[in-house]
MDAnalysis code that builds the backbone (N, CA, C; Angstrom):
import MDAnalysis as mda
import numpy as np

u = mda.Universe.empty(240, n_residues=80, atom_resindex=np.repeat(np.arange(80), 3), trajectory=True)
u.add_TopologyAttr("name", ["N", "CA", "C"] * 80)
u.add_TopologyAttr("resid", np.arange(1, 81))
u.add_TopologyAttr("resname", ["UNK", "UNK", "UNK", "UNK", "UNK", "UNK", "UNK", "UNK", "UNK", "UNK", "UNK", "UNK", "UNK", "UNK", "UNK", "UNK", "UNK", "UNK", "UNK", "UNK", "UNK", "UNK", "UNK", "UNK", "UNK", "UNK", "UNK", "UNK", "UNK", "UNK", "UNK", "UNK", "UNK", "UNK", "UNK", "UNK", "UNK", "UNK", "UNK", "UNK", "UNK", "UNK", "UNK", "UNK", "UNK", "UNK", "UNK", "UNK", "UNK", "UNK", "UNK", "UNK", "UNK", "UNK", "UNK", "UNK", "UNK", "UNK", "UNK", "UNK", "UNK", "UNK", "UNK", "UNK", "UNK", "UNK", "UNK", "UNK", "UNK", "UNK", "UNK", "UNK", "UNK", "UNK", "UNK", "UNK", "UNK", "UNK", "UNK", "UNK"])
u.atoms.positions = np.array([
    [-7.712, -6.002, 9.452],
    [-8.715, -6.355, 10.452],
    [-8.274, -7.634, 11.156],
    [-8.152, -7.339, 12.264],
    [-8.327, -8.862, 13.322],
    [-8.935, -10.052, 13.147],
    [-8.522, -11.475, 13.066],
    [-8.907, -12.438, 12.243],
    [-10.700, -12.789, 13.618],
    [-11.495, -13.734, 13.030],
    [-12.531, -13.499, 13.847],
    [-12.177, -14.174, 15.516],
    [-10.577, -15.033, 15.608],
    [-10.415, -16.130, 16.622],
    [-9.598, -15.052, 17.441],
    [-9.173, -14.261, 17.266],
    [-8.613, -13.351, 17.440],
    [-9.372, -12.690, 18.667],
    [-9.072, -12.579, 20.036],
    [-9.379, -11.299, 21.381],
    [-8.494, -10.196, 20.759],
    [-9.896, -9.126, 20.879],
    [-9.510, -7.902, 20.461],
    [-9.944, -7.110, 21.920],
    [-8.860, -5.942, 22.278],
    [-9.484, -5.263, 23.328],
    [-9.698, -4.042, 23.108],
    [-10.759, -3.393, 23.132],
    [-11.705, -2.416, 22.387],
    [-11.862, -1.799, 23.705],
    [-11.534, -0.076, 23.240],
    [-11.395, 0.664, 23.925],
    [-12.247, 2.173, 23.493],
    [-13.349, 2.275, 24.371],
    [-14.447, 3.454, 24.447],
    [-13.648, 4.772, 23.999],
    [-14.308, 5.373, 22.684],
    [-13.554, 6.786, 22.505],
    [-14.554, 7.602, 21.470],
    [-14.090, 8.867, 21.665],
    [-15.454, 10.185, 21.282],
    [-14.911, 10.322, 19.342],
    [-15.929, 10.487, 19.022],
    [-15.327, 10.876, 17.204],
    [-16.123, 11.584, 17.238],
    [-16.186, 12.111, 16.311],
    [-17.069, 13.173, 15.592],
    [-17.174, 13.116, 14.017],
    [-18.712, 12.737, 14.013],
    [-19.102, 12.171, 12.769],
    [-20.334, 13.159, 11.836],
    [-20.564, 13.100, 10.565],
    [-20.988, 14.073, 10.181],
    [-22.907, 13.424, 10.343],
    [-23.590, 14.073, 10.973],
    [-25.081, 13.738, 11.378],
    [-25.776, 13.120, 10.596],
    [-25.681, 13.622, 9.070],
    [-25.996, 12.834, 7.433],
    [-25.631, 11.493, 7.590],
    [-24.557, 11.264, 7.907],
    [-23.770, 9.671, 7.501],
    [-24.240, 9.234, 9.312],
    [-24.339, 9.426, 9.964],
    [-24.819, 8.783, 11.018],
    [-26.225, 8.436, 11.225],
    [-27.564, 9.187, 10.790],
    [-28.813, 9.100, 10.620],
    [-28.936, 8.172, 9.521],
    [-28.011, 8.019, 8.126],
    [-27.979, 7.380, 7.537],
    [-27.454, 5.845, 7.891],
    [-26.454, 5.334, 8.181],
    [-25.829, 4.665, 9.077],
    [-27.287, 3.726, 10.111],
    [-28.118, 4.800, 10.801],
    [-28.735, 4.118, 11.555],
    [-29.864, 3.481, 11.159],
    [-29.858, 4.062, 10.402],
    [-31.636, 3.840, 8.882],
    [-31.245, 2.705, 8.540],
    [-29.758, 2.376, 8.351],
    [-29.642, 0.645, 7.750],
    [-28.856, -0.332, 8.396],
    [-29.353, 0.093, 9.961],
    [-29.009, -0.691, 11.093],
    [-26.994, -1.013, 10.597],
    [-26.728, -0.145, 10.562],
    [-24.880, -0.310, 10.479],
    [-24.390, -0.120, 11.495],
    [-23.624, -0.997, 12.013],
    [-22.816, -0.609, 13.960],
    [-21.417, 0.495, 13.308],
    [-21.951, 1.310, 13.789],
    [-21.536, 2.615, 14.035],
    [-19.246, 2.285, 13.922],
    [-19.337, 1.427, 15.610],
    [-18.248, 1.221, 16.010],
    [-17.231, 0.254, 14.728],
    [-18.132, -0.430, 14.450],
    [-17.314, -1.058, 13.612],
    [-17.032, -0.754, 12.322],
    [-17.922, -0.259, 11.890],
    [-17.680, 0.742, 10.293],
    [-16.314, 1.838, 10.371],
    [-16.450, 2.105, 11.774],
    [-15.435, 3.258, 12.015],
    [-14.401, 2.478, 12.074],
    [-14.188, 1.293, 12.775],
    [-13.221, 1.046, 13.056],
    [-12.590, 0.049, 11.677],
    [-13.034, -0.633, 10.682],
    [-13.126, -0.859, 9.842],
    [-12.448, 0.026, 8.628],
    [-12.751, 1.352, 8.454],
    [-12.619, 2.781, 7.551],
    [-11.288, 2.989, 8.854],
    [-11.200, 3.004, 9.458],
    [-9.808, 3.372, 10.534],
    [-8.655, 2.168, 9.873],
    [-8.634, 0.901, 10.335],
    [-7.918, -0.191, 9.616],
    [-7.197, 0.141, 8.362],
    [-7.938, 0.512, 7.290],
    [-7.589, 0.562, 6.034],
    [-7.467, 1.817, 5.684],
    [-7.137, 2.892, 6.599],
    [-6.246, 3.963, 6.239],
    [-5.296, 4.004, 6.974],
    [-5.342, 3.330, 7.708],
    [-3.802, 2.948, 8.423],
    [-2.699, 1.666, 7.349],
    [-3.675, 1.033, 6.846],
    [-2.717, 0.130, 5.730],
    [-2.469, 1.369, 4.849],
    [-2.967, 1.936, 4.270],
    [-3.230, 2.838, 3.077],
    [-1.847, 3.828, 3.436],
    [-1.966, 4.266, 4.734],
    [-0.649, 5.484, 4.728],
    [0.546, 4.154, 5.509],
    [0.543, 3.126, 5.823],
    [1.985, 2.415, 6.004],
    [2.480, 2.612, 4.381],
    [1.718, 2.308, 3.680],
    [1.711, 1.898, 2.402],
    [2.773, 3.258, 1.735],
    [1.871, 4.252, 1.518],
    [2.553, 5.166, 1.392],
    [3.617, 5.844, 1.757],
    [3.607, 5.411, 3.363],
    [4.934, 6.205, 3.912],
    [6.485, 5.055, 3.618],
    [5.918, 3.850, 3.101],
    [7.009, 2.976, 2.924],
    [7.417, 3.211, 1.563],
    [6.581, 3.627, 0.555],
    [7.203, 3.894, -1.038],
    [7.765, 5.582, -0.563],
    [7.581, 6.498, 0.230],
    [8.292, 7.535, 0.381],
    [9.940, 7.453, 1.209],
    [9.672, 6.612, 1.851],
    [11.129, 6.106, 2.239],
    [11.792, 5.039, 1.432],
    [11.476, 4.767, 0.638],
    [12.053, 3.263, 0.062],
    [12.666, 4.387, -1.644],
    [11.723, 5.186, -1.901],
    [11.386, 5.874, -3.391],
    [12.755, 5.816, -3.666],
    [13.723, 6.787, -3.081],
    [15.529, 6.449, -3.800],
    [15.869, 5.262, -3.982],
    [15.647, 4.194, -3.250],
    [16.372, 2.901, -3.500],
    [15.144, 2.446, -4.918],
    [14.518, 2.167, -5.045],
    [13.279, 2.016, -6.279],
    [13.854, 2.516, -7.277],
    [13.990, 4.091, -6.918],
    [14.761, 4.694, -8.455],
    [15.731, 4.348, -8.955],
    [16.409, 4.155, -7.916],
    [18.221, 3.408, -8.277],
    [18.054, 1.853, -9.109],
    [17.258, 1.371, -8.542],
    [16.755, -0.152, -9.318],
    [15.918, -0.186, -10.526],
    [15.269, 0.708, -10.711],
    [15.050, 1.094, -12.063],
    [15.839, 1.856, -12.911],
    [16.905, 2.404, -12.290],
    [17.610, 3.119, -13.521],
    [18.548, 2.413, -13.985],
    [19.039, 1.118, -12.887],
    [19.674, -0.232, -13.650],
    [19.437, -1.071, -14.615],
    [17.897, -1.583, -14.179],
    [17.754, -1.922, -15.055],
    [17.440, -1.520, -16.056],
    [16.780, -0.362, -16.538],
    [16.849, 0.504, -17.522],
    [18.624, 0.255, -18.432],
    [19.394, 0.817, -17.661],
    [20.763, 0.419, -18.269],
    [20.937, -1.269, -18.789],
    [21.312, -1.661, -17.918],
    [21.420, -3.069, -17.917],
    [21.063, -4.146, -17.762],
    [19.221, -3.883, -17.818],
    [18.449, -4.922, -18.228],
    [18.228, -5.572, -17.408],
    [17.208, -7.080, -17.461],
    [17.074, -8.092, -16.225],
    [17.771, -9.001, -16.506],
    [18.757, -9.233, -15.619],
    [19.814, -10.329, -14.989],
    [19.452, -11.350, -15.687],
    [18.403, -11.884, -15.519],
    [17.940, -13.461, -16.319],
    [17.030, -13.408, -17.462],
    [17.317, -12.116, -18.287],
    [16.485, -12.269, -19.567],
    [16.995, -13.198, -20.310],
    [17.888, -13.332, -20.287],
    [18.229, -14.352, -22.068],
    [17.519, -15.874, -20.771],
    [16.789, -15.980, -20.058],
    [16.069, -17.331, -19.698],
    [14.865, -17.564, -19.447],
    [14.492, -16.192, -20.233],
    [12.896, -15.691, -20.424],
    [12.018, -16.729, -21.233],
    [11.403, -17.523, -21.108],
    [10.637, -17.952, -22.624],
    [9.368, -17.413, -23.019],
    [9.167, -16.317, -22.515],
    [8.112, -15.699, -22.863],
    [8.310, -14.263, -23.719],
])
C-alpha cells in the first residue's frame, strides 16, 4: 500500500462483486474502493512472491543440496 504522503492517482473501473459481501460491506459503512483496492495490493505481493520462488526454485535447490553436502561455511564459528 502507498505510504499516506504519497499522491496516488486513482483510476474509475467496473468489478464485479458478490451482492452478500457488498450489502454487507455497506451495513458497516466499509469504502467499497478501498477494501478492493487493499485485497488487490496484497495479492499482487502474494503472487510476486510466488512467481519469484518458481523462478528462483532450481537455484534454492542447488543451495540446499550443498549445504546438505557440505555444510555452513562458518559453522565451526557458531556459538550457539
Amino acid at each position: 500500500m502507498p505510504r499516506v504522503a504519497e499522491r496516488v492517482t486513482r483510476r474509475a473501473t467496473n468489478v464485479s462483486l458478490d451482492e452478500t459481501l457488498v450489502a454487507e460491506a455497506r451495513e458497516l459503512d466499509i469504502n467499497l474502493s478501498r477494501a478492493c483496492e487493499r485485497g488487490l495490493a496484497e495479492q499482487i505481493v502474494e503472487t510476486r512472491a510466488e512467481r519469484w520462488r518458481a523462478e528462483n526454485a532450481e537455484a534454492i535447490e542447488a543451495w540446499n543440496c550443498y549445504f546438505e553436502q557440505n555444510g555452513l561455511p562458518l559453522a565451526k564459528f557458531r556459538q550457539f
